[in-house]
C-alpha positions in Angstrom: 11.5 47.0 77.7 12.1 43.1 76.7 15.4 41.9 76.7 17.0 41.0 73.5 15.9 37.2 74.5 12.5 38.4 75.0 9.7 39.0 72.6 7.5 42.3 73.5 3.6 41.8 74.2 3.1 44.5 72.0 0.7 42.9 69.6 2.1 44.5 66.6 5.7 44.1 67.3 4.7 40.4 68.7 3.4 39.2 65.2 6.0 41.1 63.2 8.7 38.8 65.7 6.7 35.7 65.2 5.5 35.7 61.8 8.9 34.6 60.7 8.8 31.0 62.7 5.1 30.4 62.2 4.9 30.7 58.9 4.8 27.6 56.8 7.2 26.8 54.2 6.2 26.3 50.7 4.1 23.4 49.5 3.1 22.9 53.6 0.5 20.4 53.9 -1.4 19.8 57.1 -2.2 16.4 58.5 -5.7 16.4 57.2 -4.4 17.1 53.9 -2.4 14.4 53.7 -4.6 12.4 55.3 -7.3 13.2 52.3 -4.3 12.6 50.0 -3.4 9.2 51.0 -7.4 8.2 49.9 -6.0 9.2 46.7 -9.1 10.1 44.5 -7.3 10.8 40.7 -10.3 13.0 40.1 -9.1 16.5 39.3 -9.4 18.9 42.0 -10.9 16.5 44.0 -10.0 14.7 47.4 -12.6 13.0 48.2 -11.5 9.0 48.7 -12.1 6.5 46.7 -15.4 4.3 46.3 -13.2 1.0 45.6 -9.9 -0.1 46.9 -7.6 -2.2 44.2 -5.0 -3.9 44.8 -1.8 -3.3 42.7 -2.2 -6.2 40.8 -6.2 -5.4 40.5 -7.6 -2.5 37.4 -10.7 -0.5 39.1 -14.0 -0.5 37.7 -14.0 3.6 38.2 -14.2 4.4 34.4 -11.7 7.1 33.8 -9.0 5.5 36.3 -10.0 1.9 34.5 -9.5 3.7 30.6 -6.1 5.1 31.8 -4.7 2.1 33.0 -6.0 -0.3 29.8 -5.3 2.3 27.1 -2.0 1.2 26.7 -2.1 -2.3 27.2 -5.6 -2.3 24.2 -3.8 -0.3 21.9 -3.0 -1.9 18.5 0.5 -1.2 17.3 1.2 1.1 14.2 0.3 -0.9 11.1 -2.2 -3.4 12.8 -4.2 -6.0 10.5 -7.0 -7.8 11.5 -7.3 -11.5 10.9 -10.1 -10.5 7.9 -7.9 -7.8 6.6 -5.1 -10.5 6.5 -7.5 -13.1 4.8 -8.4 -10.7 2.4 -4.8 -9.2 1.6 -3.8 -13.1 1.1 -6.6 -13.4 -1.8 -4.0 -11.2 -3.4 -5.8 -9.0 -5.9 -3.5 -5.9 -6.7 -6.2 -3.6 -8.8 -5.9 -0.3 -6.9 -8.9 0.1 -4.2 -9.7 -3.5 -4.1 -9.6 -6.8 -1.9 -11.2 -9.1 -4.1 -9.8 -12.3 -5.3 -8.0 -12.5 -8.5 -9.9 -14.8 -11.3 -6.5 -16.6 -11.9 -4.1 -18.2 -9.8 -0.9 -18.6 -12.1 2.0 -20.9 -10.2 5.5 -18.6 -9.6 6.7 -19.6 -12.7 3.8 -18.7 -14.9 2.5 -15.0 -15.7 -0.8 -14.6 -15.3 -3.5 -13.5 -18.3 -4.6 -10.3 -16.0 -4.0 -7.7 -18.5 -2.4 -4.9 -16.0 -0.1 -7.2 -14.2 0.9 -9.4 -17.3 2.2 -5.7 -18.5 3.4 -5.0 -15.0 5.6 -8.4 -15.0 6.7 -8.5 -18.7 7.4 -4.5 -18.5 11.3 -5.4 -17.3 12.1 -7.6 -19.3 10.1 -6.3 -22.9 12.0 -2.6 -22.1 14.6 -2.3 -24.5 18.0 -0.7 -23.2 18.8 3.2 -24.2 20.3 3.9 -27.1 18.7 0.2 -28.6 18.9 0.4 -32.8 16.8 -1.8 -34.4 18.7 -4.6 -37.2 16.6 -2.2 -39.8 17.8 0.9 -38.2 21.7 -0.4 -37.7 21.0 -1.1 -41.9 20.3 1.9 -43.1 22.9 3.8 -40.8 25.4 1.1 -42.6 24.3 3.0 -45.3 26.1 6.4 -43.7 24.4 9.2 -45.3 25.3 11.9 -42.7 22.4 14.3 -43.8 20.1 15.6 -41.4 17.4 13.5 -40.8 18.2 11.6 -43.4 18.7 7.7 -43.7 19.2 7.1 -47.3 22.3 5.4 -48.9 24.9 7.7 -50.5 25.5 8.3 -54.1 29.0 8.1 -54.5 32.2 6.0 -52.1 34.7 8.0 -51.8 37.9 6.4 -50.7 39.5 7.6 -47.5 42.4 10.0 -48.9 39.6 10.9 -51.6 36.6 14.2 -51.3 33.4 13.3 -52.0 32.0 15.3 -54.9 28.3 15.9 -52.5 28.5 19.6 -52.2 27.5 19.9 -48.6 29.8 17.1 -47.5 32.8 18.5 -50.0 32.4 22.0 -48.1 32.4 20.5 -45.0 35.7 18.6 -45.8 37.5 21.8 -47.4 36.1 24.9 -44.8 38.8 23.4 -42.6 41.7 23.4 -44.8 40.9 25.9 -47.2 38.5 28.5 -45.8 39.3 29.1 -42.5 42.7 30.4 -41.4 44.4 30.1 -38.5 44.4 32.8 -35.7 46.6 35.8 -36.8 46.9 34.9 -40.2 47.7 37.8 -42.8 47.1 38.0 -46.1 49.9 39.2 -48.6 48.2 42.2 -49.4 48.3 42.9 -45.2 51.5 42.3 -45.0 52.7 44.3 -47.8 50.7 47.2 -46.4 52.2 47.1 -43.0 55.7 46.9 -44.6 
C-alpha cells in the first residue's frame, strides 16, 4: 500500500504513473539529433554532414545547394535582351518575323520608299475624316434632287411658299396638310350620324 507520495512497484501500475513525466513532448529531439542537425546536410531526408564547410560569404561547390543559392542572382529579368538581340532590334526593320536591316535609312523628316511603312506613315494623314463629301459630290447635292439614290438636278425651282409640280415630292408636301387628319377627327357625315 504506497502512500499517495509514493509510486507502487507494481510494474503495470508503475508505468501507467510514469508514463505521463517520461514521455517526450512533441517535436522532442535528442542530443544526437541535434547534434546531426547542426552538420546541416540540405539533402532531403538525410543527416549526414556536410563534405565542405562555407563560409556565409562563400557559395558551395555541392551542386544542388550551389544551383539554389545562384538561381536567383543568374536569373535574367522578365523582358531580357541580349546585346545581339539589341544590335539587331537597332537595325530597325519592322516586316513581321524579321531582324534584318532595312535597305533605306530615311532621316526623321523624310518617309521612306518601303512600300508597307510609306502606307503605314502616310495612312494618318491620307484618311479622310467621316462624313468627307468630295467638291464633285457637295455639286451635285447643290443640285438637291431628294430622290432616292439619285443625284441629278431638278426639273423645276419652286419658290419657298410655292409646290413643286414633281408628283412624288407634291404628295409628299400635301399628305400632311391635306391627307392626313388629325387624331379624333370626324367627318360631317360622322357627325351627322352620331347626332
Amino acid at each position: 500500500r504506497p502512500g499517495p507520495h509514493e509510486i507502487t512497484y507494481d510494474l503495470e501500475a508503475r508505468f501507467s504513473q510514469l508514463s505521463k513525466s517520461l514521455k517526450q513532448p512533441r517535436g522532442f529531439t535528442s542530443t544526437e539529433h541535434l547534434a546531426a542537425l547542426r552538420e546541416s546536410c540540405p539533402s532531403l531526408g538525410s543527416l549526414a554532414p556536410r563534405v565542405d564547410r562555407p563560409g556565409p560569404h562563400e557559395i558551395t561547390y555541392d551542386l544542388e545547394a550551389r544551383f539554389s543559392q545562384l538561381s536567383k542572382s543568374l536569373k535574367q529579368p522578365r523582358g531580357f535582351k541580349s546585346t545581339q538581340h539589341l544590335a539587331a532590334l537597332r537595325e530597325s526593320c519592322p516586316s513581321l518575323g524579321s531582324l534584318a536591316p532595312r535597305v533605306d535609312r530615311p532621316g526623321p523628316h523624310e518617309i521612306t520608299y518601303d512600300p508597307e511603312a510609306r502606307f503605314s506613315q502616310l495612312s494618318k494623314s491620307l484618311k479622310q475624316p467621316r462624313g468627307f463629301k468630295s467638291t464633285q459630290h457637295l455639286a451635285a447635292l447643290r443640285e438637291s434632287c431628294p430622290s432616292l439614290g439619285s443625284l441629278a438636278p431638278r426639273l423645276d425651282r419652286p419658290g419657298w411658299h410655292e409646290l413643286t409640280y414633281d408628283p412624288m415630292q407634291r404628295f409628299s408636301q400635301l399628305s400632311k396638310s391635306l391627307i392626313k387628319q388629325r387624331r379624333g377627327f370626324k367627318s360631317s357625315e360622322h357627325l351627322a350620324a352620331l347626332r
